[in-house]
N, C-alpha and C positions, 0 to 999 in steps of 0.2 A: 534600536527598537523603533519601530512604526510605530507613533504617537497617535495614528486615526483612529476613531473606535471604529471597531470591525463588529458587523451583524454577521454570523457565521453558522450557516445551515449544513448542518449534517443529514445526509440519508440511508435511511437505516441503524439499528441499533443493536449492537455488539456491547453489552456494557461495559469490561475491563478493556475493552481496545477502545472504545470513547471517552471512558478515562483519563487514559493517556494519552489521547490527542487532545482533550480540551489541556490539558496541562501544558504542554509543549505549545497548541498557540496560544494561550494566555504569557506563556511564558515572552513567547515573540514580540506576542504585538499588543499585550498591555490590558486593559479593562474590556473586556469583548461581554456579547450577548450572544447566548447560544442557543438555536433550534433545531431540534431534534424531530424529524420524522420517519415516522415507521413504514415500512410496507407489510410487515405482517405482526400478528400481535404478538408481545413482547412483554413480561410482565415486571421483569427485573429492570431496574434504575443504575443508573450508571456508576460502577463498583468504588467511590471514593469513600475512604478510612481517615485522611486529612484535611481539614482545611476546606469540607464540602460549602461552607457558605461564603466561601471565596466567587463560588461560581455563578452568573445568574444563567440561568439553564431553564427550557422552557420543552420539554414533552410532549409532541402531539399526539394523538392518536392517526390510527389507519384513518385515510381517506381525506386526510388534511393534507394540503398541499403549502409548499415552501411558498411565499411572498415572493419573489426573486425577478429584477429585472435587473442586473445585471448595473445594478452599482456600483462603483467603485471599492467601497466601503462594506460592500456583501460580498460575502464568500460563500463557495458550493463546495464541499468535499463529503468523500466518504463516509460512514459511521460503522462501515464492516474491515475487515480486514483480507479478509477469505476470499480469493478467487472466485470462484463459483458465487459468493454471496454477495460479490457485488457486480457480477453478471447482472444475477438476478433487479439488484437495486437498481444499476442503470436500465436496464428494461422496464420496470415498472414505473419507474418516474417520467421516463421518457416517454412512455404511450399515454402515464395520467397527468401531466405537466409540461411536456417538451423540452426537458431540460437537456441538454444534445452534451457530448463527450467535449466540446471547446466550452460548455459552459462551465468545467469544475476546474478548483484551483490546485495548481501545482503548491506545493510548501514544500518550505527548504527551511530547518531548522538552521538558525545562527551559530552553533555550533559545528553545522557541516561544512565542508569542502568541495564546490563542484568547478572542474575546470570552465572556463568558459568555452572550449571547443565542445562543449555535450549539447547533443540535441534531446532535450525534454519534451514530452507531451504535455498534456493535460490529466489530471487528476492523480497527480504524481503526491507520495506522504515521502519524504526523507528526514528521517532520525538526526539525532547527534551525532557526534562524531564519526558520520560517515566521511569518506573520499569517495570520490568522483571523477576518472582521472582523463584524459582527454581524448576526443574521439568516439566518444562511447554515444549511442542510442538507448535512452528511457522510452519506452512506450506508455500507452493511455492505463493509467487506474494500478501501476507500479508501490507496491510499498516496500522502501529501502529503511530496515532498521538500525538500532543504534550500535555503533562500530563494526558497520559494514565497509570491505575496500573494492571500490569495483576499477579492475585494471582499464587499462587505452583500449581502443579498440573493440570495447563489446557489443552487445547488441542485448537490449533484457526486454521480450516480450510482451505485451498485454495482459492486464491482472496479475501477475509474477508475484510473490511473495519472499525477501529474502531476508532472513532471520538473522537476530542479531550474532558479530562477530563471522559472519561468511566471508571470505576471501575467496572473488571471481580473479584469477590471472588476468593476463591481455588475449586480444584476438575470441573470446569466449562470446559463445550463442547462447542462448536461455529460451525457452519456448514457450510461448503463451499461458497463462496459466497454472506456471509451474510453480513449488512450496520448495526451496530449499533450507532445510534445518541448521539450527544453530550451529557455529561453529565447523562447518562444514568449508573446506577449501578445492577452487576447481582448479587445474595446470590450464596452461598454455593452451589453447586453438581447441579447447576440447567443445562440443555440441551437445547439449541437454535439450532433447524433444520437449512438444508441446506436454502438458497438460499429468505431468512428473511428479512426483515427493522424492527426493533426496534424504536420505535421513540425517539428523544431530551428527556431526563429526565426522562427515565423511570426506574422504579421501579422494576425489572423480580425479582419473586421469585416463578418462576415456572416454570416448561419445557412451551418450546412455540413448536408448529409444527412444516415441515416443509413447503415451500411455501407460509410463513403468514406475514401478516404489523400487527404488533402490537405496540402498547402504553398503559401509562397512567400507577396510581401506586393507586393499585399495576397494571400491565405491562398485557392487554388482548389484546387477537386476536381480530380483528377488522374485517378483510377480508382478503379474496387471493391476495397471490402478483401475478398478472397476466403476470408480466412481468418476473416472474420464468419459464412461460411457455414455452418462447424463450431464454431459456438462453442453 
């Protein structure tokens, strides 16, 4: 465990997915102080049922800006989980703060697994017991959940989302933006387009488009993701 206290600003606010991440870095790295900024208003407080005065957590409202120069000791991450919503969050804070895609932090839960041949971006969240197996490409703003296997050789997109218990093969594409659902397993060399939903428990053992909801197994297109349209 990292013994430093960590200042750790979140942007944006998601409250059951800020939950779970102040947990998991608390978990990490020990007595932290948390800041939470909003981009748009937000009325609900962040979903804890245990243990809430474990946390010191600090709420700002719209219009208040992160402290952040890029101390050691200060962290930048997410506070959405959602594709499109943390689009949104990096754009906002970037034009009213300048905080640029090298300024957020990758985390790697102590329970994961990553080869050291992966090239990671920036503002990467990885779970527990994921693997990370060698060769692979993470892109910027990645969230990899808890027992996810991501094979050699893949490539996972910007803003990606991948649910827990997914199983990507080797040689596998992922496209920007894309939501693959729980428990869902891709084969070998398969190519998932940009900007995608995959459904819970699928099956893919084929290129899927880009802009499509697909399920079922084996894993078809279904229809357009319409909401690709405004992304």
């Amino acid at each position: 465990m990292d013994s430093t206290f960590k200042k750790i600003h979140l942007l944006g606010l998601a409250p059951s997915a800020i939950a779970l991440q102040l947990s998991l870095l608390q978990e990490r790295y020990g007595e932290c102080e948390f800041h939470i900024y909003k981009n748009i208003q937000v009325t609900k407080s962040p979903d804890f049922r245990i243990n809430s005065e474990a946390y010191r957590i600090n709420i700002h409202p719209v219009g208040i800006f992160p402290e952040f120069d890029d101390h050691p000791s200060d962290l930048l991450l997410f506070g959405v989980p959602d594709p499109k919503a943390k689009e949104i969050v990096l754009n906002y804070f970037n034009q009213s703060e300048g905080c640029k895609q090298n300024n957020y932090h990758t985390f790697i839960h102590s329970g994961a697994y990553v080869s050291l041949e992966v090239e990671l971006d920036h503002g990467i969240f990885v779970e527990p017991e994921v693997v990370i197996s060698t060769q692979t490409t993470i892109e910027f703003g990645v969230n990899i959940k808890r027992g996810v296997l991501v094979g050699h050789h893949n490539h996972v997109g910007k803003f990606c989302e991948i649910n827990p218990g997914v199983i990507l093969s080797g040689n596998v594409t992922v496209g920007e933006k894309t939501v693959i659902g729980s428990g869902s397993v891709v084969r070998d060399g398969v190519s998932i387009g940009a900007n995608t939903v995959i459904g819970m428990g699928s099956n893919v053992l084929s290129d899927i488009p880009a802009g499509s909801v697909a399920y079922g197994n084996p894993c078809r297109v279904v229809k357009t993701n319409k909401r690709s349209d405004k992304l």
